[in-house]
C-alpha positions as CSV (number, residue, x, y, z in Angstrom):
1,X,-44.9,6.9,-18.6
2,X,-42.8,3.4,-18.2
3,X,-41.3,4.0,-21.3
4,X,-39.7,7.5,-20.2
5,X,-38.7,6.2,-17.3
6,X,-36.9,3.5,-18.7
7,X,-35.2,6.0,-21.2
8,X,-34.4,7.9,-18.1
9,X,-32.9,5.3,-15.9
10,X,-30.8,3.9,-18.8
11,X,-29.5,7.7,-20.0
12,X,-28.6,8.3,-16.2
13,X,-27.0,5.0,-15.8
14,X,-25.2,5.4,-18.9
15,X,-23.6,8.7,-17.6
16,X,-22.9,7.2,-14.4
17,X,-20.5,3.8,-16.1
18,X,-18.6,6.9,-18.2
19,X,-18.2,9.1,-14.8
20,X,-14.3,8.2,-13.7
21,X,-14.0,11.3,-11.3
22,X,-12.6,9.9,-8.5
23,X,-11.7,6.6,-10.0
24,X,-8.0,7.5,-9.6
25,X,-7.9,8.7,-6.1
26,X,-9.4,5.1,-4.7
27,X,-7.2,3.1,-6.9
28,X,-3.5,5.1,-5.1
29,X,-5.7,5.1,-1.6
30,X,-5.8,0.5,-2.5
31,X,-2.4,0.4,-3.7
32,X,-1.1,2.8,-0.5
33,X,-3.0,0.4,1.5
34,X,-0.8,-2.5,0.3
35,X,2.1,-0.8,0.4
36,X,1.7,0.1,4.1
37,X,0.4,-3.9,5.0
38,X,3.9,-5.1,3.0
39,X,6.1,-2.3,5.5
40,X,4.6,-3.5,8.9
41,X,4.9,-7.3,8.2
42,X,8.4,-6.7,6.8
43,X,9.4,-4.1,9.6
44,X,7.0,-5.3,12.6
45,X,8.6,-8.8,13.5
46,X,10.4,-10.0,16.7
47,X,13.5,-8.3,17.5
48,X,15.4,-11.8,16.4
49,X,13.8,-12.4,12.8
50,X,12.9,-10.7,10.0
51,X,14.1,-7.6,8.0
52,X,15.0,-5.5,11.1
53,X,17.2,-8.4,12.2
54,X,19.0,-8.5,9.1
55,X,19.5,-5.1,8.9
56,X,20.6,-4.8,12.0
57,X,23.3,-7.5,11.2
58,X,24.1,-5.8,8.0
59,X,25.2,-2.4,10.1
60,X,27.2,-4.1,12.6
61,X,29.2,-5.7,10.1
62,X,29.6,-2.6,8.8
63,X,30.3,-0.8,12.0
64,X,33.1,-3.3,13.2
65,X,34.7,-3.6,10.1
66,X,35.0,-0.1,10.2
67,X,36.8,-0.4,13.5
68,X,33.3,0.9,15.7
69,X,31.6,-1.2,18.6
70,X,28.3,-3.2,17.1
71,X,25.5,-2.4,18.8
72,X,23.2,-5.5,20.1
């Protein structure tokens, strides 16, 4: 009785380490949960620092060069 119950619980393990169904979805659902952390600490800063504040600088420059008023 032990014996065929060991031989089930290894078969039905066995099948379940070579089961990758859904493998795939959890790894994009990880690296989309990066991806979203990196946006809001590069995006979600004080108005004077960070990547908003240089972008911000970047299309005045742009603006005035181009003869437009920079907005503040």
């Amino acid at each position: 009785m032990f014996t065929k119950l060991f031989v089930n619980a290894k078969v039905s393990a066995h099948f379940f380490m070579k089961n990758r169904d859904g493998v795939t979805a959890i790894e994009y659902a990880i690296i989309a949960a990066a991806m979203a952390a990196v946006l809001i600490s590069l995006f979600a800063t004080d108005a004077g620092s960070g990547l908003t504040q240089a972008l911000k600088n970047a299309f005045n420059k742009i603006t005035t060069t181009l003869g437009g008023t920079a907005v503040s």
